[in-house]
mmCIF file of the N, C-alpha and C atoms, coordinates in Angstrom:
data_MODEL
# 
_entry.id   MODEL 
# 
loop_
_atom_site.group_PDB 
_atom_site.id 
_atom_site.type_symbol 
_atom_site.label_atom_id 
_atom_site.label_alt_id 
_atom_site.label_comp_id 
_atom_site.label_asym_id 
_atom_site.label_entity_id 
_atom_site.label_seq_id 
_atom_site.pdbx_PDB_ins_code 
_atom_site.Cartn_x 
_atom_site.Cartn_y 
_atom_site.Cartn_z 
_atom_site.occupancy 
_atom_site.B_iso_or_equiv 
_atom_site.pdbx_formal_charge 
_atom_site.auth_seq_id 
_atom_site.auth_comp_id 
_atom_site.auth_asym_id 
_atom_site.auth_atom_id 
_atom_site.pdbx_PDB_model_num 
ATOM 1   N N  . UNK A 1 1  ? 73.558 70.692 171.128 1.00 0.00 ? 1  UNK A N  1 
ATOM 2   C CA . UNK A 1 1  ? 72.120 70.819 171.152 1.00 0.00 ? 1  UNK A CA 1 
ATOM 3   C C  . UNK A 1 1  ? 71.729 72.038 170.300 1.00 0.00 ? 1  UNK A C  1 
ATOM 4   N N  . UNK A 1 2  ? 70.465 71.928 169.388 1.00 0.00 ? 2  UNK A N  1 
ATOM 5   C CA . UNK A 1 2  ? 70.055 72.798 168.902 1.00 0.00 ? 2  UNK A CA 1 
ATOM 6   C C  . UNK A 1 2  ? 68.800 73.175 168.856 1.00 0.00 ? 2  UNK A C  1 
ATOM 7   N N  . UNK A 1 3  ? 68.459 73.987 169.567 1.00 0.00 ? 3  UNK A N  1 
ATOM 8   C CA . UNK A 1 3  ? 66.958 74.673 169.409 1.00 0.00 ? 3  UNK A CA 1 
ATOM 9   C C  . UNK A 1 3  ? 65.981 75.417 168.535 1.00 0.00 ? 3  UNK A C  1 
ATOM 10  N N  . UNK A 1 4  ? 64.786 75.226 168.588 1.00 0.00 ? 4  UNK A N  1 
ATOM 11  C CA . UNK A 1 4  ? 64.113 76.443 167.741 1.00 0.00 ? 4  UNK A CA 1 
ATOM 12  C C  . UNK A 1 4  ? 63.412 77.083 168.168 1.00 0.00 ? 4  UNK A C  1 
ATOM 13  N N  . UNK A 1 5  ? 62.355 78.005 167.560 1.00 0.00 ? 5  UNK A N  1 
ATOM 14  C CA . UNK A 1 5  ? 61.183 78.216 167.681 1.00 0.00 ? 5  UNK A CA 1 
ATOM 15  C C  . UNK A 1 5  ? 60.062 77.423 167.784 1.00 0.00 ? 5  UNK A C  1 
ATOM 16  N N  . UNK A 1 6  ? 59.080 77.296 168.961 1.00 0.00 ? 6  UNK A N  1 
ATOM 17  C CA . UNK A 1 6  ? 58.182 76.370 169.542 1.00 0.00 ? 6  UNK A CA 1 
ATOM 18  C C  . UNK A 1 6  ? 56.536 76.486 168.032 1.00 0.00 ? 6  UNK A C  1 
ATOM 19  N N  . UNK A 1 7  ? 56.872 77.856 167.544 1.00 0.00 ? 7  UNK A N  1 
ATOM 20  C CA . UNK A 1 7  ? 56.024 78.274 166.395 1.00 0.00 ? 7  UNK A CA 1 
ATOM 21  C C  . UNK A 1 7  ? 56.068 77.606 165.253 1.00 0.00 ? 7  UNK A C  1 
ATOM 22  N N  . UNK A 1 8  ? 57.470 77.317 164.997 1.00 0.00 ? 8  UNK A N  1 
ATOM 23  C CA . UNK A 1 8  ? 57.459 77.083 163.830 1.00 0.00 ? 8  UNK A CA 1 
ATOM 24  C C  . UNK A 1 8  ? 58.382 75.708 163.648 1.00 0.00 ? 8  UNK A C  1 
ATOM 25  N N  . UNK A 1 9  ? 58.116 74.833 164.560 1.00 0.00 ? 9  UNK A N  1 
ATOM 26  C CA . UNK A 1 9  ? 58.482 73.309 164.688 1.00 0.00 ? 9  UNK A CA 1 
ATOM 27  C C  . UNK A 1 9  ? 58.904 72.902 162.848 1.00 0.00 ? 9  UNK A C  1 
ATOM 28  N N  . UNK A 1 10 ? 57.935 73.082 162.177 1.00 0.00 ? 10 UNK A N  1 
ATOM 29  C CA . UNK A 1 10 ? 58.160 72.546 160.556 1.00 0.00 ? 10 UNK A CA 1 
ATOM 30  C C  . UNK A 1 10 ? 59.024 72.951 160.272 1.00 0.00 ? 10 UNK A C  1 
ATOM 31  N N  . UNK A 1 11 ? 59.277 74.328 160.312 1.00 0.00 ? 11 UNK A N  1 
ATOM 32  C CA . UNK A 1 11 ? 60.139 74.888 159.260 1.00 0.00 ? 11 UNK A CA 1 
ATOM 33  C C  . UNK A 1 11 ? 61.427 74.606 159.728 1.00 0.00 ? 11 UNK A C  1 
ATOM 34  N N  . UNK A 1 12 ? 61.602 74.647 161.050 1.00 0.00 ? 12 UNK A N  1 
ATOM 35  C CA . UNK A 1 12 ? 63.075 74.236 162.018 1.00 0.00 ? 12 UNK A CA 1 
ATOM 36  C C  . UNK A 1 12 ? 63.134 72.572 161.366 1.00 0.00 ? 12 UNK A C  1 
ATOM 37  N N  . UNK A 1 13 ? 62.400 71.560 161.512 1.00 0.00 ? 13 UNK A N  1 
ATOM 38  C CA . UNK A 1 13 ? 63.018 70.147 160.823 1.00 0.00 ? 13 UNK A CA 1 
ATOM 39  C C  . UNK A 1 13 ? 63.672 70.552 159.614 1.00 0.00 ? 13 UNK A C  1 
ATOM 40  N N  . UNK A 1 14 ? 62.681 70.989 158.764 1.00 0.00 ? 14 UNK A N  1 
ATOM 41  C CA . UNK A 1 14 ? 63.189 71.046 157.518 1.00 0.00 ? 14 UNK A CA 1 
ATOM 42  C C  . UNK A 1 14 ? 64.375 71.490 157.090 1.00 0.00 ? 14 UNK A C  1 
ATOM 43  N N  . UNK A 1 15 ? 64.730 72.500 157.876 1.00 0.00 ? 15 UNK A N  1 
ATOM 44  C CA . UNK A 1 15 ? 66.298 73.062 157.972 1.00 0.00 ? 15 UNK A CA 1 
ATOM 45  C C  . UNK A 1 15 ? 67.308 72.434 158.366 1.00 0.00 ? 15 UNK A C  1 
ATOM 46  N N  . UNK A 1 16 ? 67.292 71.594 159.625 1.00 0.00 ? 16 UNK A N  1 
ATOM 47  C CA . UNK A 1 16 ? 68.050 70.722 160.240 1.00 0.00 ? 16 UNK A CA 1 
ATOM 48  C C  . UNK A 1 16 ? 67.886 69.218 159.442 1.00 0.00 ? 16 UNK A C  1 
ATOM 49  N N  . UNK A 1 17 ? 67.345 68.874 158.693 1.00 0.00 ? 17 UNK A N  1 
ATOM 50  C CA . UNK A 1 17 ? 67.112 67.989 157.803 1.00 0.00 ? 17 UNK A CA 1 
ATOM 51  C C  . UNK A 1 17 ? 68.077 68.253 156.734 1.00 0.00 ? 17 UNK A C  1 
ATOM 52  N N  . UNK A 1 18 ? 67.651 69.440 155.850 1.00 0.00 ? 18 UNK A N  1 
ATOM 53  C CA . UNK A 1 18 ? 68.584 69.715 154.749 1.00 0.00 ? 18 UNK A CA 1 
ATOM 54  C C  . UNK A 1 18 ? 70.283 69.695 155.076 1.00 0.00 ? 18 UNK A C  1 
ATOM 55  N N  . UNK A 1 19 ? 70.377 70.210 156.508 1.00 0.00 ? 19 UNK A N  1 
ATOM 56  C CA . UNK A 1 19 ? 72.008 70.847 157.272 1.00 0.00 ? 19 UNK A CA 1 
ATOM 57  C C  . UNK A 1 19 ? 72.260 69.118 156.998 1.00 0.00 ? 19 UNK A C  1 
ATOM 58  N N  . UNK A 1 20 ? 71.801 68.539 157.304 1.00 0.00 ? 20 UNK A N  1 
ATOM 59  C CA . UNK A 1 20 ? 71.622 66.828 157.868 1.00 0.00 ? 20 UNK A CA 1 
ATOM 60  C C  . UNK A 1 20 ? 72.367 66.243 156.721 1.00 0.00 ? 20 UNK A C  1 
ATOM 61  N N  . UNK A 1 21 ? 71.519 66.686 155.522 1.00 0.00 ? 21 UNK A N  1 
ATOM 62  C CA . UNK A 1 21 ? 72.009 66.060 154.682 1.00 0.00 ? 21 UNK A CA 1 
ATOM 63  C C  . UNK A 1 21 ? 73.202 66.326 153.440 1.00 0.00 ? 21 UNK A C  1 
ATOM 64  N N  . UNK A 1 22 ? 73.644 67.982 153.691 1.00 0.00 ? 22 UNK A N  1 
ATOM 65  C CA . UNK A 1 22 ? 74.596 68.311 153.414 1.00 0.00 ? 22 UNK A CA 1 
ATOM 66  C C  . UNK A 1 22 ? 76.259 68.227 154.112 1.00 0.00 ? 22 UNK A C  1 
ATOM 67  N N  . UNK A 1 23 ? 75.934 67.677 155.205 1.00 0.00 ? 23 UNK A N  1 
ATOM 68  C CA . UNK A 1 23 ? 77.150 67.449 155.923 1.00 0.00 ? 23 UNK A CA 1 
ATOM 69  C C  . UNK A 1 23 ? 77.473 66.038 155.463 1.00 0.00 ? 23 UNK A C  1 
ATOM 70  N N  . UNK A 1 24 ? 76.205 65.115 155.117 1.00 0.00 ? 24 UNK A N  1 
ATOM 71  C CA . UNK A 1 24 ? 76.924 64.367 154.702 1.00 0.00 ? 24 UNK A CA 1 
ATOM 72  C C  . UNK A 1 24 ? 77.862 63.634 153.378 1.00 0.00 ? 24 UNK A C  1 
ATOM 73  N N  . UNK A 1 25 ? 77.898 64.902 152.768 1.00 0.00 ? 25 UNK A N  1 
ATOM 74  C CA . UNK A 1 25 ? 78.880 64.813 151.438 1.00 0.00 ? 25 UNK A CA 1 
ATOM 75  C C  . UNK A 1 25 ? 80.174 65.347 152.464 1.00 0.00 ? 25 UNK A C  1 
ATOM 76  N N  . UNK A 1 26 ? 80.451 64.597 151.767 1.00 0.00 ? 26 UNK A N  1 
ATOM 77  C CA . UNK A 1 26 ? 81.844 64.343 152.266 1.00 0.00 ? 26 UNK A CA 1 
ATOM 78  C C  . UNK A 1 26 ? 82.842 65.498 151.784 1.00 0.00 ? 26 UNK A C  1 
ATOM 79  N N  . UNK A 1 27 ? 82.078 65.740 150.344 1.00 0.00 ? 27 UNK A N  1 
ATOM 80  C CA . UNK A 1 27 ? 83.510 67.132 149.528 1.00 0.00 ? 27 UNK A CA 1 
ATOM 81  C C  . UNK A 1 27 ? 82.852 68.033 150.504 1.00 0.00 ? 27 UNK A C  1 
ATOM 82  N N  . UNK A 1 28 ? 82.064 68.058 150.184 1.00 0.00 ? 28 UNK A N  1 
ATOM 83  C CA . UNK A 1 28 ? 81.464 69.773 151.351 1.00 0.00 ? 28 UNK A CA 1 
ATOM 84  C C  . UNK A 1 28 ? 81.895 69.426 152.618 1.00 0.00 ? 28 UNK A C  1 
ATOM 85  N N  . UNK A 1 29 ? 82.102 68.434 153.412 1.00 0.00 ? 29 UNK A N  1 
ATOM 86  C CA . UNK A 1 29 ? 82.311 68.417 154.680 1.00 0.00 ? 29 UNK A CA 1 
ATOM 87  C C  . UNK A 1 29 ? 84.173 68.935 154.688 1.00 0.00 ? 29 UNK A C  1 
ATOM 88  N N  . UNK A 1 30 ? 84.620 68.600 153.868 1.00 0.00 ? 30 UNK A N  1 
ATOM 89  C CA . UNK A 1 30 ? 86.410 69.369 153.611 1.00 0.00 ? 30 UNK A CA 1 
ATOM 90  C C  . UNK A 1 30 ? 86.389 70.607 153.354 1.00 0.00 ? 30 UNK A C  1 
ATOM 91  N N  . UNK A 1 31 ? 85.172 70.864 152.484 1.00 0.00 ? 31 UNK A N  1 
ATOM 92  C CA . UNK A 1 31 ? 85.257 72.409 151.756 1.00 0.00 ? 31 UNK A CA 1 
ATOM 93  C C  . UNK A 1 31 ? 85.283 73.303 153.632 1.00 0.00 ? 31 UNK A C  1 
ATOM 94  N N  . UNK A 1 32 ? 84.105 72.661 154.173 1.00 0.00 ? 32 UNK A N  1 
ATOM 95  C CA . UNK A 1 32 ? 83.605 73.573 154.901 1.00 0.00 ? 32 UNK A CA 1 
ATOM 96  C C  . UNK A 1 32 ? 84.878 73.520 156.345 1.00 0.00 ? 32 UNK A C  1 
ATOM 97  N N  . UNK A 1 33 ? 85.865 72.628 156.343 1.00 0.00 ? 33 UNK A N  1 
ATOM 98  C CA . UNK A 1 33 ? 86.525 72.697 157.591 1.00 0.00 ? 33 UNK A CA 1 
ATOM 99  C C  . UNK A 1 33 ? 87.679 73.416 157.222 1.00 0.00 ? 33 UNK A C  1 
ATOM 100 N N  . UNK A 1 34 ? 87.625 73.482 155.942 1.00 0.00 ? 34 UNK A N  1 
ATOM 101 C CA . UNK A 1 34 ? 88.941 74.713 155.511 1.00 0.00 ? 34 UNK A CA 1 
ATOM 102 C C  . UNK A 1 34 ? 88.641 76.211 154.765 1.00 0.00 ? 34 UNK A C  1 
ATOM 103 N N  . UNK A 1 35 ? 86.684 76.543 155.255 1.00 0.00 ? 35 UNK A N  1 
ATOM 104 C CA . UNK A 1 35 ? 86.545 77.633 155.168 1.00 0.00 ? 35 UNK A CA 1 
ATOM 105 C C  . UNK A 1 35 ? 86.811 78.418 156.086 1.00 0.00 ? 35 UNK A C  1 
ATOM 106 N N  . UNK A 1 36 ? 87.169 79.540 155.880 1.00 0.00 ? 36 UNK A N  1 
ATOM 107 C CA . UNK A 1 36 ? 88.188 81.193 156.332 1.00 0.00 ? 36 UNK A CA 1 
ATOM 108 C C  . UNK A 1 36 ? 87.217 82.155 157.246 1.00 0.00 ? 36 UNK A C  1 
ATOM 109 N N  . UNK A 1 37 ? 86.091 81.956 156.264 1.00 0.00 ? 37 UNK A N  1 
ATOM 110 C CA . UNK A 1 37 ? 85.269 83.003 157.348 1.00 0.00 ? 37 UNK A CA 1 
ATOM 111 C C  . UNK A 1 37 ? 83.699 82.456 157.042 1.00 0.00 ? 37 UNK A C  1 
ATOM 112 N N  . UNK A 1 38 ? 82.844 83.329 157.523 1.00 0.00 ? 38 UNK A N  1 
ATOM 113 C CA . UNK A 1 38 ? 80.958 82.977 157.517 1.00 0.00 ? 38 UNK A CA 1 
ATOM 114 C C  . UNK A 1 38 ? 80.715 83.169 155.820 1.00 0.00 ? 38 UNK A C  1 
ATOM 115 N N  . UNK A 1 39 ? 81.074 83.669 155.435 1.00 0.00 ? 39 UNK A N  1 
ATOM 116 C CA . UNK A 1 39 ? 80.667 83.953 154.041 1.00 0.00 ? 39 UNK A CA 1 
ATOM 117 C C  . UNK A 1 39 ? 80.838 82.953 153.391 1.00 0.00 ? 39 UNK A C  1 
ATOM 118 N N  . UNK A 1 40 ? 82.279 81.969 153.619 1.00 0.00 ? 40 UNK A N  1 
ATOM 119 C CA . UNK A 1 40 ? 82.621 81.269 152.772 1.00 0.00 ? 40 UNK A CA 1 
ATOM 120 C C  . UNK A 1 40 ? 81.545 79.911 152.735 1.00 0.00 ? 40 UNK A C  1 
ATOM 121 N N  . UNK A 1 41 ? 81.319 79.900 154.363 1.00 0.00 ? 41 UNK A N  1 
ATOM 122 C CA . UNK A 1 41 ? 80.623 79.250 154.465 1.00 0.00 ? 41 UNK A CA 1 
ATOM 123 C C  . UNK A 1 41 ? 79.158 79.420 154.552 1.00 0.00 ? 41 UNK A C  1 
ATOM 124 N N  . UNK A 1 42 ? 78.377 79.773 154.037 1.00 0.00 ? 42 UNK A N  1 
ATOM 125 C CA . UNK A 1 42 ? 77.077 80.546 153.334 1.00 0.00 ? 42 UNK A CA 1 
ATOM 126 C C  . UNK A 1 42 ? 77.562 79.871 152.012 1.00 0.00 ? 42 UNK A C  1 
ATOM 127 N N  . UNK A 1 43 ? 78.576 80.723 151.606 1.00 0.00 ? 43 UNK A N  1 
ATOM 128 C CA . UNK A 1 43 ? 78.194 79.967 150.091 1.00 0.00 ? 43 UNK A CA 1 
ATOM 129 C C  . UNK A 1 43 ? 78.367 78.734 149.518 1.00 0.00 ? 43 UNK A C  1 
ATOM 130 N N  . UNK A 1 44 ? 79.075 77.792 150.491 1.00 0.00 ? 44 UNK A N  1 
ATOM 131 C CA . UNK A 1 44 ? 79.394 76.245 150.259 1.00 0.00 ? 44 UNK A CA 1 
ATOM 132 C C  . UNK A 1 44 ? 77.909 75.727 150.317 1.00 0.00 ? 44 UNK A C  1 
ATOM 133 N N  . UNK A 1 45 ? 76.930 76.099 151.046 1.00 0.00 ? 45 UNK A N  1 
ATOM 134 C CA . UNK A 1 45 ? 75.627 75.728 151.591 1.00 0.00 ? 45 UNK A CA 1 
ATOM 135 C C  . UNK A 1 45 ? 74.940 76.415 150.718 1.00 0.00 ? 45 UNK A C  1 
ATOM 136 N N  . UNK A 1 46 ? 75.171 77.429 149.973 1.00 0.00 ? 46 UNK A N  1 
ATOM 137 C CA . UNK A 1 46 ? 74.190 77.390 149.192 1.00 0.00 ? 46 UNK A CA 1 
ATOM 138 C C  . UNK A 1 46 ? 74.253 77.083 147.613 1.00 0.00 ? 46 UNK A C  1 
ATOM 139 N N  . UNK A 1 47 ? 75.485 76.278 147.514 1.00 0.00 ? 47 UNK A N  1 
ATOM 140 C CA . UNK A 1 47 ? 75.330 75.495 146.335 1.00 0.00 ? 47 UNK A CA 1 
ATOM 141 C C  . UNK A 1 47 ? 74.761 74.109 146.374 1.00 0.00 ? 47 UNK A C  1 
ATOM 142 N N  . UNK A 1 48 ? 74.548 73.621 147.913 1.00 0.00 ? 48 UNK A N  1 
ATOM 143 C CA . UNK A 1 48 ? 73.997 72.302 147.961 1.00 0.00 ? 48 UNK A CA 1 
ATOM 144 C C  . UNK A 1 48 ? 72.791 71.979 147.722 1.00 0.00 ? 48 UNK A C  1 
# 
């Protein structure tokens, strides 16, 4: 389960939308289960 802020309902879809649709590449979904630490994974996500 994931929650947000009751304020800012939009901006929370939109995020969980984008997460949504980056998990579903499949290379990023490998990249990201054989990243090491938070950083690595920050930056897999922010090439998507």
């Amino acid at each position: 389960m994931i929650g947000g802020p009751e304020d800012r309902q939009t901006e929370y879809l939109q995020i969980l939308s984008l997460l949504t649709s980056a998990i579903r590449d499949p290379d990023l979904r490998k990249k990201l289960l054989v990243a090491e630490n938070p950083a690595q994974v920050l930056e897999l996500f922010s090439r998507f």
